[in-house]
N, C-alpha and C positions, 0 to 999 in steps of 0.2 A: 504493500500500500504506500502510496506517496503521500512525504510529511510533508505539509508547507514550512515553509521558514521568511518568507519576504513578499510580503503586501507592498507594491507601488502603484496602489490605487487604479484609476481608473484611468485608459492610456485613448487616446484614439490610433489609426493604422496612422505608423508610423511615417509611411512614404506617399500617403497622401498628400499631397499638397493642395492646398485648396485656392479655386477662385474668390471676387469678390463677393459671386454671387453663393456662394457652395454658402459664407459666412454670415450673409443677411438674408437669405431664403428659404425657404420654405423647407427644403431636403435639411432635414436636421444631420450634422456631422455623427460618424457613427462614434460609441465608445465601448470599452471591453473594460475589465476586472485584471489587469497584469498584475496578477500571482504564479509564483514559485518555490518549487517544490522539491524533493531528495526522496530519490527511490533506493530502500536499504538495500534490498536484493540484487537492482543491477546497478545500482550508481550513479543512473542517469539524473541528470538537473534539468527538469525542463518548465515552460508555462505550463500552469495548470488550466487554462479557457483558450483552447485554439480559435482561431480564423480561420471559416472554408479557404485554401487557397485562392478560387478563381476569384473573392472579392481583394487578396492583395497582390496576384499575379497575372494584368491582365494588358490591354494595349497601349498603359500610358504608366509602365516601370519608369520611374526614372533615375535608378541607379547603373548606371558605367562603369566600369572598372578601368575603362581606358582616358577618364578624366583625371586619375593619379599617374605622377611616374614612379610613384613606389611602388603599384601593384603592376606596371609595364614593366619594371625592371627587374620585379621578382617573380613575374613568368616571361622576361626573355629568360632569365637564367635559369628555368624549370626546362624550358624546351632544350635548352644547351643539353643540359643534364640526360633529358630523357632519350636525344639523340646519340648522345656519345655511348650511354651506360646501355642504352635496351633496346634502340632502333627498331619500334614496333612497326606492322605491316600495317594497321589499323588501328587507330587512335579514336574512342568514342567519349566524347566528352557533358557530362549532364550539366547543364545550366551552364551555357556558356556564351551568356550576356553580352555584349558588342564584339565576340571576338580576339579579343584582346591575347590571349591565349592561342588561340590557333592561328592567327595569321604569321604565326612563326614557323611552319608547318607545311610541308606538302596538302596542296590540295586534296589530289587523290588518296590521301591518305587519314582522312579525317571525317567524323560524323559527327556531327553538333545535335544534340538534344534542348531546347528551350523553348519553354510555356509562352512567354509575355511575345505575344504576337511583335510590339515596335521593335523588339531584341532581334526576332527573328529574321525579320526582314533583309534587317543591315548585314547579319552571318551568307543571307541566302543571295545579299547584292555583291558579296564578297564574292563568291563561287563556291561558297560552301555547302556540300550535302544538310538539309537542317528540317528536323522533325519537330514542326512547331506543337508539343503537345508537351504533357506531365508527363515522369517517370514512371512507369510501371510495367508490371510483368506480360500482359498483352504490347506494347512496344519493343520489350526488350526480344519476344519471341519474331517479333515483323523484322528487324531489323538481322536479326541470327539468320533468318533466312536469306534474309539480302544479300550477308557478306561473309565469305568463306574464316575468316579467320580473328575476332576482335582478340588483340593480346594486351590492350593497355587501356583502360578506361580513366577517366580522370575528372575531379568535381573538386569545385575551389564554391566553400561558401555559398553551399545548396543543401547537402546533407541533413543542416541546421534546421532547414525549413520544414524538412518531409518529415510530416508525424506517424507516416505507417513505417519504420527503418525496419520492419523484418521485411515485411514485403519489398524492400530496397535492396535490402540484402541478397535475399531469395533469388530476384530477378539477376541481379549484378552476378551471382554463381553461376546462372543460368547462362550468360553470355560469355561470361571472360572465359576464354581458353585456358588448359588446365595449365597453360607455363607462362601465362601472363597474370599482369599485376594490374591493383587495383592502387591508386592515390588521391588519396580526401585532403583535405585541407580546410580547417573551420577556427574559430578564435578557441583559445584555450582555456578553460575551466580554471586550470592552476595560475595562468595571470589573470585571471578575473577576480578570482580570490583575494590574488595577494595586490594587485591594484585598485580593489574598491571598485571596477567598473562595472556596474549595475546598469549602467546603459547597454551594455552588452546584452540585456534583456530586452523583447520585443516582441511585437504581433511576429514578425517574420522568423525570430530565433526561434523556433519553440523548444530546440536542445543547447546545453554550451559542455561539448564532450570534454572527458578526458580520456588518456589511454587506458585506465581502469575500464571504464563505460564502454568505449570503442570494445576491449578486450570479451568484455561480457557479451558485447551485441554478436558480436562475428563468431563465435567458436561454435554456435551452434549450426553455422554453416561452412565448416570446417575451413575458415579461414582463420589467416593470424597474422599482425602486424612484424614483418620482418625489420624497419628499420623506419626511423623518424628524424623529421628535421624541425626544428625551431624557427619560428618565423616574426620578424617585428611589425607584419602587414596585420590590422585589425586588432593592434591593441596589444598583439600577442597571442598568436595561431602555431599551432601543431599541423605537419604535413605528415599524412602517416602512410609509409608504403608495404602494401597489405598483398599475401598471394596464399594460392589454396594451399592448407598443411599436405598437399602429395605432392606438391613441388619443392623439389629439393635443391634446386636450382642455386636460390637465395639462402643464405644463413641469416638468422636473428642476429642481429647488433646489439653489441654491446649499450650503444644508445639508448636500446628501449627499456632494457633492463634499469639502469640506471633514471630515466624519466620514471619509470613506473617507481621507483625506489623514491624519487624525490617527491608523487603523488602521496605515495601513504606515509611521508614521512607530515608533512604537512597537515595531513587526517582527511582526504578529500575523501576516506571511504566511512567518515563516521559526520553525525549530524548534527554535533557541537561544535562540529567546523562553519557549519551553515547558519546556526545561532549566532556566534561572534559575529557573521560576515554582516545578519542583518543590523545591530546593534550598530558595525562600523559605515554599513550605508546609513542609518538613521542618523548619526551622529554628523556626516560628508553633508545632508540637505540644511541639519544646522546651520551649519559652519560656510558655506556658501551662502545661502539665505545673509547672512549673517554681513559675508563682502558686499553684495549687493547692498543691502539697506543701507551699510555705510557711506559707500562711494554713489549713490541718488542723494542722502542727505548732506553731501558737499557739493550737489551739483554735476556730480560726474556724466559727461556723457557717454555711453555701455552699447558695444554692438556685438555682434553673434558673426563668428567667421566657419564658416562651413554649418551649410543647410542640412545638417545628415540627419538617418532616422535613428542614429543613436542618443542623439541631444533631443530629440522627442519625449524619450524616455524623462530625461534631466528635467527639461522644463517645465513638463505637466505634474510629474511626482513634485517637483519644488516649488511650485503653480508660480513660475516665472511668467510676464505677460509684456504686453506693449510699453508698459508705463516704465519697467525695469529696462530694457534691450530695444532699442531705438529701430533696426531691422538688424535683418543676416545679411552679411555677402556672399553669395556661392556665382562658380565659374560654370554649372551644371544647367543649360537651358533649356531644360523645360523644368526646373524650378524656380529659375528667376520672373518674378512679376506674380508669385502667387505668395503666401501665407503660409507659415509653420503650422502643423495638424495641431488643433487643441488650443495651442499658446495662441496663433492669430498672431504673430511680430511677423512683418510683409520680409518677402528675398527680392535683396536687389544683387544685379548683375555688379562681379569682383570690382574694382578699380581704387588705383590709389588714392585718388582724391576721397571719395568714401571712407575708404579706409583711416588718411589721416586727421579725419573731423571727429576719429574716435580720441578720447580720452584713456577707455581700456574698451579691448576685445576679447570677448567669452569665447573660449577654444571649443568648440562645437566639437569639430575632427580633432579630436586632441590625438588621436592614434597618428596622425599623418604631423606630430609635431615639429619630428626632423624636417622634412620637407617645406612645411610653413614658414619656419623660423628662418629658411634658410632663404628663403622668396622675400620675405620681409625683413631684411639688415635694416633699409634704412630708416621705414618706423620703429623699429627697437632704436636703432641707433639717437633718433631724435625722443626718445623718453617715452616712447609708445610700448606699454605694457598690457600683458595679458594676465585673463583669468584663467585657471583651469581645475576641473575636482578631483584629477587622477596622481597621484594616489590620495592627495586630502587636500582640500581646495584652498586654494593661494592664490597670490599674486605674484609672476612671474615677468 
């Protein structure tokens, strides 16, 4: 049975963005219950009140992964990887959002899986094979038929989403060839934990794995994580590379050993870990709450730099609003000119001048820090400071 451990209220979908009219009309914006929970038996963390997919996977996604160059840079160097080490015949990839990823890639040698029809498109104007539809075991069977040989399937930050994972599993067996490998990649449990990121919760997360969890799900389909990578993309993501226990192909790394070691050393397999964790979220909405009301009562003027659906989470739990955070800037256009879900603070299109009419800006994407900081020398350099709640909220 799943415990809860953390109540963040009532959320709306996260990646909605809304128009003027969605805010003053009639269609009441939707909202859910984001609760989460700890399952003792398999480990898993996930929401407790799902969202049908097709109401948050549908023709107007607007998450890119080719609008960072930290997620470009950290799958050009996966494709490096995956060519040199395993030079698969057939590369099928679930959820694979603009592209970003495969255009590294033989044509002929790739099959794109993704739901959100506007995703699809772009993969299919590419020249890419692409099955505009959800994962499942009737796909996975249409496509086996298709192609003599799948030896590599690969899902970067989709996993997360699908709340049937045996049926994922099930099907993902059913296709991979018995000498080929399977590699996920999703934010990690163990730096969620030990960063306080609670944004990492969402309509779309509904799991945040570890390799305990991961371990638990797979072994009943005689699969096993041979070997993992650590990743600084989303906060802090586990890449795990996973192939059936009859291939003997791969040896288990020492790696994983050693992550699984540093998991239970930390307690992510008991649920006094999950009690602390909410105590140190409750204490992060203080304590921020806390910057803000200060720097409004000198006047401060406070903007929002990345529109993401993780600062959704932030802003409704901490009922930040128009009056605190002036707007957001995001560089992502088909969010610019609409409203943050829930809070209602408007996205304008990036620019410096915007930028430096701020006083301080609230690090929305705080995952993509490196990257920011390093775009923006020379407002830091002129005394332009930021906010951020990871791992307990400051000013930076």
């Amino acid at each position: 049975m799943i415990k809860k451990f953390l109540d963040l209220e009532m959320q709306p979908l996260a990646n909605k963005y809304l128009k003027k009219k969605d805010i003053i009309g009639k269609n009441r914006e939707q909202f859910y219950h984001l609760e989460v929970g700890f399952n003792p038996k398999t480990k898993l963390v996930s929401i407790l009140n799902t969202v049908p997919s097709k109401k948050m996977f549908d023709d107007n996604y607007p998450y890119r992964s080719s609008m960072s160059q930290t997620m470009l840079l950290s799958f050009k160097k996966l494709a490096k990887n995956i060519i040199n080490n395993y030079n698969p015949n057939f590369i099928l990839e679930i959820g694979s959002n603009d592209g970003s990823l495969i255009k590294n890639f033989d044509k002929k040698k790739i099959i794109c899986v993704e739901p959100c029809k506007n995703l699809a498109r772009i993969t299919k104007k590419m020249g890419y094979k692409t099955y505009e539809n959800f994962w499942n075991m009737r796909l996975a069977k249409k496509i086996k038929s298709k192609t003599k040989k799948i030896d590599l399937i690969y899902s970067a930050n989709t996993l997360s989403h699908i709340n049937s994972l045996n049926s994922v599993f099930e099907s993902i067996t059913n296709i991979l060839s018995n000498d080929g490998i399977l590699i996920i990649e999703d934010p990690s449990l163990l730096e969620c934990l030990k960063k306080v990121s609670y944004d990492q919760f969402y309509n779309e997360h509904i799991y945040v794995f570890s390799l305990l969890s991961i371990n638990n799900l797979i072994k009943k389909y005689k699969l096993e994580v041979f070997n993992i990578e650590k990743l600084n993309t989303h906060g802090g993501s586990l890449r795990y590379y996973i192939k059936k226990t009859s291939n003997k192909k791969y040896k288990v790394s020492k790696k994983v050993i050693i992550q699984l070691e540093k998991e239970l050393k930390y307690g992510i397999n008991k649920f006094s870990t999950y009690i602390k964790f909410k105590n140190k979220v409750e204490n992060s909405k203080e304590k921020l709450n806390k910057i803000f009301l200060k720097l409004k009562r000198k006047n401060k003027r406070i903007i929002g730099y990345g529109a993401t659906a993780k600062s959704s989470t932030i802003l409704n739990y901490c009922k930040v609003k128009n009056e605190t955070l002036d707007y957001f800037l995001d560089t992502t256009p088909s969010k610019v000119g609409k409203y943050m879900p829930g809070s209602h603070i408007y996205i304008k299109g990036y620019s410096k001048r915007l930028l430096n009419k701020a006083d301080y800006v609230f690090l929305g994407a705080w995952n993509f820090k490196k990257e920011i900081f390093n775009k923006e020398k020379q407002y830091i350099k002129k005394g332009g400071k930021f906010i951020t709640h990871v791992p307990i909220p400051r000013i930076i």
